[in-house]
N, C-alpha and C positions, 0 to 999 in steps of 0.2 A: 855568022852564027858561031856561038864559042859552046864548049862541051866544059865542062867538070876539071878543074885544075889547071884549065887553057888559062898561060898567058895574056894578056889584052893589055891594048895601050887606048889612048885616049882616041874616039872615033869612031873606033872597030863598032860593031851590030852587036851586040848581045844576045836577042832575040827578035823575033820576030813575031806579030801579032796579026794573026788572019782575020777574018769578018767572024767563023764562027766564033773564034776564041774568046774575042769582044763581046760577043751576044753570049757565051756563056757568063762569063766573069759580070756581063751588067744586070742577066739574071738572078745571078746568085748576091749582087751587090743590093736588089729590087729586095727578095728573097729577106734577107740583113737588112734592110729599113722596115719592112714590116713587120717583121718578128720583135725587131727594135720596140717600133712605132707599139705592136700588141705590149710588151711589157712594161711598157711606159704610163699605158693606160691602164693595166692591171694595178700597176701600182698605185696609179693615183685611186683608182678606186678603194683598192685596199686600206689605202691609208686615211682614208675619208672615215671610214669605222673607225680604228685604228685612233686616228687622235680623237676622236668622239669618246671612245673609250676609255685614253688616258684623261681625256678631262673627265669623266665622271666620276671615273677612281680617287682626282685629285680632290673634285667637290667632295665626292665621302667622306673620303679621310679629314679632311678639312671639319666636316659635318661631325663627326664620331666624335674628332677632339674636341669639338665645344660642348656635347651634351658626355661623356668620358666620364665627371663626377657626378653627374645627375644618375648615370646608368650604372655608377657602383654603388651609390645610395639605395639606389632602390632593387639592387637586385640582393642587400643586404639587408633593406629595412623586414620584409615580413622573418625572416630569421631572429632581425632584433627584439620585433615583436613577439615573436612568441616564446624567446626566454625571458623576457619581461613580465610575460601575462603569467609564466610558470613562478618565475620567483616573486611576484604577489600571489598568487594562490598557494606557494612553499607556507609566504608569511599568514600571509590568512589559518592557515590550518596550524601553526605551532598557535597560534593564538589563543586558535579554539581549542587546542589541547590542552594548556596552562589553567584555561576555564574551564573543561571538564574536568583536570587532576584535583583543581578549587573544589570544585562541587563535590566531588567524590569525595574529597577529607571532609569538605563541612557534613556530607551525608554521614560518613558515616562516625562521624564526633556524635552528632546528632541521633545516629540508631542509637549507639551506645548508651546516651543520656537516657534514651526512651525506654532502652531495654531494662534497665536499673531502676527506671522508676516503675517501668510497669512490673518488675519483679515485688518491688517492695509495697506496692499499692496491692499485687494479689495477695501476699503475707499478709499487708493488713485486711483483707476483705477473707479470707478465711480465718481469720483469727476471732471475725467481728461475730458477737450474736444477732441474728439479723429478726430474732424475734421477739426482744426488749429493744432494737433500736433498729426496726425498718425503713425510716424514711433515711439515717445516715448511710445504710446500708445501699439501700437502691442512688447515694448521690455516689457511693463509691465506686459500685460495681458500676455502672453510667459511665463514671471517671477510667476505670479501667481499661472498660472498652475500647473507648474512644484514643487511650495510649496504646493499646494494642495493636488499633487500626493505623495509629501513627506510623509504630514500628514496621508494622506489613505495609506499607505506603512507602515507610524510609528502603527496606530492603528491594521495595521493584524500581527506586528510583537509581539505588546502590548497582543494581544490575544493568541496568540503562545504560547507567553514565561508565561503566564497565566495558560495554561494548561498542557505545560511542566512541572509548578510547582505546579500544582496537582498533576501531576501524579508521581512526585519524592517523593510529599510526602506520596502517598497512596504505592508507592513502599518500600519507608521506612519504612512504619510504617508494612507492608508487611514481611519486610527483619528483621528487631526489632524481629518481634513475631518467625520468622522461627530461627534466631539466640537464643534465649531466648531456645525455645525447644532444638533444637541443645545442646546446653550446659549443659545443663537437661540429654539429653543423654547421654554426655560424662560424668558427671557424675557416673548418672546408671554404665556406662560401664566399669570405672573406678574402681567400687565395686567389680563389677559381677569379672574384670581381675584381682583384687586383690584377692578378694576371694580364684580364680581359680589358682593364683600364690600360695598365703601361704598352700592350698592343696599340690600342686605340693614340692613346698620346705617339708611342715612335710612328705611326702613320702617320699622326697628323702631320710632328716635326718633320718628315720625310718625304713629306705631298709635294713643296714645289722640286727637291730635287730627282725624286723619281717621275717627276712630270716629265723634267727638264732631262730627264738621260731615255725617255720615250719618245720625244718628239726630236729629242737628236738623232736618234738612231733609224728616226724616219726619214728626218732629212738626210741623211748619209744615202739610205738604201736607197732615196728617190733620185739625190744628186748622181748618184753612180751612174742609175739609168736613164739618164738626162745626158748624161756624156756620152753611153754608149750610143741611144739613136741618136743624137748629135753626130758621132763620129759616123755612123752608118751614113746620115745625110749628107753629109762631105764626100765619103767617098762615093756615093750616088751619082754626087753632081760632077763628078770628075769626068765620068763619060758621057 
């Protein structure tokens, strides 16, 4: 038996090995293969999910890039659509404006004319004797009337078309602001589905090599512990 810094030549005992000391050392070596043996199984377990999981992360990504521009179309189209529907209803309404500023000038061309003659049709029907010439009399005042009633017909149509074109323009200028935001949003949205796309495309590009650095990294962790109870089962079998 040699102690700690003792000299030794070829031969000499180094140590010595009793029955229990064996029986510890083959316990603790039993001890070591199945602790082994457990993590060995752990893992495979583990990694039964594990690449399960890598592949379906790989199929998504995979998936996401092929429909990638279907999914920024459509997550832009009702946006497109409804600045669309706004700037035909912009146009629609300056239309109807241009036709109600029409009507409003021909209206009131038209009072004008009425006013004038219905002025100068009462000068002559007060001027007129209506009792050496009755019957001219009742075709004029008839005539009067009837422009009078013109003029009051032109004046409510004058105010109509007055208020119609307020209100075209408080709708437009209504429709302006709501299209203005609108477009604002398509915008935004246009980010957000671009964004959302060039995600989707680097995953797809990135599927087989983040597969590929998943299931290496399994294989490493599993080969490791493949060696270890390996090694544990060698020195098992030594005693």
């Amino acid at each position: 038996m040699v102690s700690v810094g003792q000299k030794v030549e070829s031969g000499d005992l180094l140590f010595k090995l009793t029955e229990g000391s064996v029986e510890e050392i083959r316990s603790q070596l039993e001890t070591d293969l199945t602790e082994a043996a457990n993590d060995l199984n752990s893992i495979e377990s583990s990694q039964s999910s594990s690449r399960l999981e890598a592949k379906q992360n790989y199929d998504s990504s995979i998936l996401y890039g092929k429909f990638a521009q279907v999914e920024y179309e459509e997550a832009i189209e009702k946006e497109q659509e409804n600045v669309e529907t706004l700037e035909e209803k912009l146009v629609t309404l300056q239309e109807q404006l241009v036709l109600y500023e029409e009507q409003l000038a021909n209206a009131e061309e038209a009072h004008k004319e009425a006013v004038v003659y219905c002025t100068n049709i009462t000068e002559t029907v007060d001027e007129l004797d209506k009792e050496n010439d009755p019957e001219w009399y009742a075709s004029l005042e008839s005539t009067r009337i009837e422009v009078q009633e013109t003029v009051y017909s032109l004046e409510e149509e004058i105010e109509t078309l007055k208020t119609n074109i307020e209100k075209s323009n408080q709708e437009m200028e209504t429709t302006t602001e709501s299209l203005e935001q609108a477009k604002r949003t398509l915008e935004q949205t246009k980010l957000s589905a671009k964004r959302d796309y060039d995600l989707r495309m680097l995953a797809s590009n990135t599927a087989q090599e983040s597969y590929d650095v998943s299931i290496g990294y399994l294989e490493q962790e599993a080969s490791q512990q493949q060696k270890a109870y390996d090694s544990a089962k060698e020195k098992n079998g030594c005693l």
